[in-house]
N, C-alpha and C positions, 0 to 999 in steps of 0.2 A: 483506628483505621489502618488497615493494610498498606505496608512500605509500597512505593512504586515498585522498587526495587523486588520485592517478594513476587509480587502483579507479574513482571516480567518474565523472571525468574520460571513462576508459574507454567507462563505461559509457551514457555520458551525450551521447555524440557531437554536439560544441558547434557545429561547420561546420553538419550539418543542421538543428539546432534553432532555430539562430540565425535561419539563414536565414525557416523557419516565423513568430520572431516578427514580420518585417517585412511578413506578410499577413495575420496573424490575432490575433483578440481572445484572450485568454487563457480566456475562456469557452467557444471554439469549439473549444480544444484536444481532442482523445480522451484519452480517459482512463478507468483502468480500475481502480477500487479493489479489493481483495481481503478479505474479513474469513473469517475459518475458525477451527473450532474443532479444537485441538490432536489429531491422530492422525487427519484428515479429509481429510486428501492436498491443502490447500487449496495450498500451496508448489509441489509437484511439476505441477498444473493451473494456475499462474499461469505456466510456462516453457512448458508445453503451447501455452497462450492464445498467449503473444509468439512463440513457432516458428509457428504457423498463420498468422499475422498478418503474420509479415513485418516488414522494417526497415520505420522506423526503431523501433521496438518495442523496450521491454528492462524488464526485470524488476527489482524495487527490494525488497531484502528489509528486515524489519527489522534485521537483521544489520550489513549494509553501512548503513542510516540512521542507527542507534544509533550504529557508531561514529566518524563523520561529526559528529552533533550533539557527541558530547562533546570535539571542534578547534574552538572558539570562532575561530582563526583560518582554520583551512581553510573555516569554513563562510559567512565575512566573503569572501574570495576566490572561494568559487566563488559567491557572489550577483553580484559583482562581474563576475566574468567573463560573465556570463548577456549582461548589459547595464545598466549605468547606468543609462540611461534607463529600464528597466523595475523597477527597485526601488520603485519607489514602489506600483505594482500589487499588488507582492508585498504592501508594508505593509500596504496597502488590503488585502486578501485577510483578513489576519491581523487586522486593527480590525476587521472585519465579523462576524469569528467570535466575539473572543474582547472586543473592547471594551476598558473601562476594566481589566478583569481581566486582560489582558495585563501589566500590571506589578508585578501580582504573582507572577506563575508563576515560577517557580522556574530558574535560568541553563541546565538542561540541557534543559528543556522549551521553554524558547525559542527555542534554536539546534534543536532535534527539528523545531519548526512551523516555522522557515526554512526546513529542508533538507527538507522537507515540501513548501513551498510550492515553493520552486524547482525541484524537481521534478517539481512539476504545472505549472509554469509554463511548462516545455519539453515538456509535452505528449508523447502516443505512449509514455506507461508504465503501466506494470501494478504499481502500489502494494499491498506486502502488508502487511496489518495497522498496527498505530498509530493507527487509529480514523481514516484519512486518505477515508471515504467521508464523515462529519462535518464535514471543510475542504474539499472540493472538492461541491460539488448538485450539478454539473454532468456528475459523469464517471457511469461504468456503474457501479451500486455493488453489489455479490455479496457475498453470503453462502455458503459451504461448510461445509454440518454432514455428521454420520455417525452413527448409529445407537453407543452407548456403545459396546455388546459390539464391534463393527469397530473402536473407536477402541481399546480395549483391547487386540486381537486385534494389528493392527498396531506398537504400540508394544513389544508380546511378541517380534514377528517381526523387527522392524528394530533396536530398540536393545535388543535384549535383557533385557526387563527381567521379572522376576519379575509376576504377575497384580496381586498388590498395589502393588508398586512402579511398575504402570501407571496403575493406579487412584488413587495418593496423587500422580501428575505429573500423568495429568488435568484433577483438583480445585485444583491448586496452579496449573496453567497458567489454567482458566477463572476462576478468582476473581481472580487478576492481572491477567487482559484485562478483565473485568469493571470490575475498579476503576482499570484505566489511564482507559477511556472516559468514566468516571464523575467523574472526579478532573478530565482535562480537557475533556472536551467536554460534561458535565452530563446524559448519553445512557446507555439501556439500548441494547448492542449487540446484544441476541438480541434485539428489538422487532422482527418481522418489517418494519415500516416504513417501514425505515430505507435501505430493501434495496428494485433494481429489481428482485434475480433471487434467488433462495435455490437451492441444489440441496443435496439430499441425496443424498450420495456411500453407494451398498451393491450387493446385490445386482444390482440391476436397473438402477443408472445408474453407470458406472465414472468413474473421472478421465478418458476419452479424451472418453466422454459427454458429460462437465460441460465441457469444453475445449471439445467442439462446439457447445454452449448456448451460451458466452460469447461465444465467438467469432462466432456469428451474430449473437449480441445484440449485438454494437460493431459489428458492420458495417451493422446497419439505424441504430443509435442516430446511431454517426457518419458515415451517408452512405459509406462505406467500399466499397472492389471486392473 
């Protein structure tokens, strides 16, 4: 099986980004948070966004962050490799957000907001979920809802689940994002205001739709061709 570390690695294409940070601020970087609610196509429309977009563009799921933060040592190495001399921004990022309260969070939530930050840090990604619209003001910050019955209807279609067994992931997935946001960044994540762009995925606006909204939105936001 493939190292996390490789995965990221991969994913993360260190030649380009590097180069990036020897002309720009860490602020100027593009950036593209993702937040959606569970059965709302927000995942499938963050691959969408990065194929429209183009390299150096790449998609950062929670999946591949989760298991990243929990390498205490893979995640000391790939700070490292970023650049040396850039750790310190990263700190700064992380004292800005989180303060004196940084030392109490918890060892897996701390390596989470490193591999968090260093991957805002390299810029040209599309962050889904983790409340990472919260650590980055700077980037494009979206919202992805869907009408219940579509989110239900979906979850029926794709992973097979019984109506109720859709319905009781749901509630189980929105109260856990809920209370991740809440726990660390002190934020209601469904607070429209949190958010430059909301789109509600149904009828009328599809995942290609909502890909086309964003995608135009980061190309005026970040000056983009």
């Amino acid at each position: 099986m493939k190292k996390i570390f490789e995965l990221i690695n991969k994913n993360l294409g260190s030649n380009t980004f590097l180069h990036l940070f020897e002309h720009k601020k860490i602020e100027e970087l593009p950036l593209i948070t993702i937040s959606r609610e569970k059965g709302s196509g927000g995942r499938p429309i963050a691959y969408l966004v990065a194929k429209r977009l183009g390299a150096p563009w790449k998609v950062f799921h929670k999946i591949i962050i989760d298991e990243i933060a929990k390498e205490a040592n893979l995640e000391k190495a790939l700070i490292e490799e970023v650049d040396e001399g850039n750790i310190p921004l990263i700190e700064q990022m992380v004292d800005n957000v989180f303060g004196k309260a940084y030392m109490s969070l918890s060892s897996y939530y701390k390596h989470l907001i490193h591999i968090l930050s260093t991957v805002g840090h390299r810029g040209h990604a599309v962050i889904i979920g983790r409340g990472a619209n919260f650590l980055f003001p700077h980037a494009l910050k979206v919202r992805i809802i869907c009408e219940m019955n579509e989110r239900i209807r979906k979850l029926m279609k794709y992973e097979k689940f019984t109506k109720k067994e859709a319905m009781n992931a749901i509630d189980e997935s929105d109260r856990k994002r809920s209370e991740f946001t809440k726990s660390l960044f002190q934020h209601d994540q469904k607070k429209p205001h949190h958010y430059d762009l909301i789109v509600r995925i149904g009828n009328d606006i599809t995942l290609e739709d909502a890909a086309e909204l964003i995608t135009t939105a980061a190309k005026r936001k970040f000056n983009l061709k």
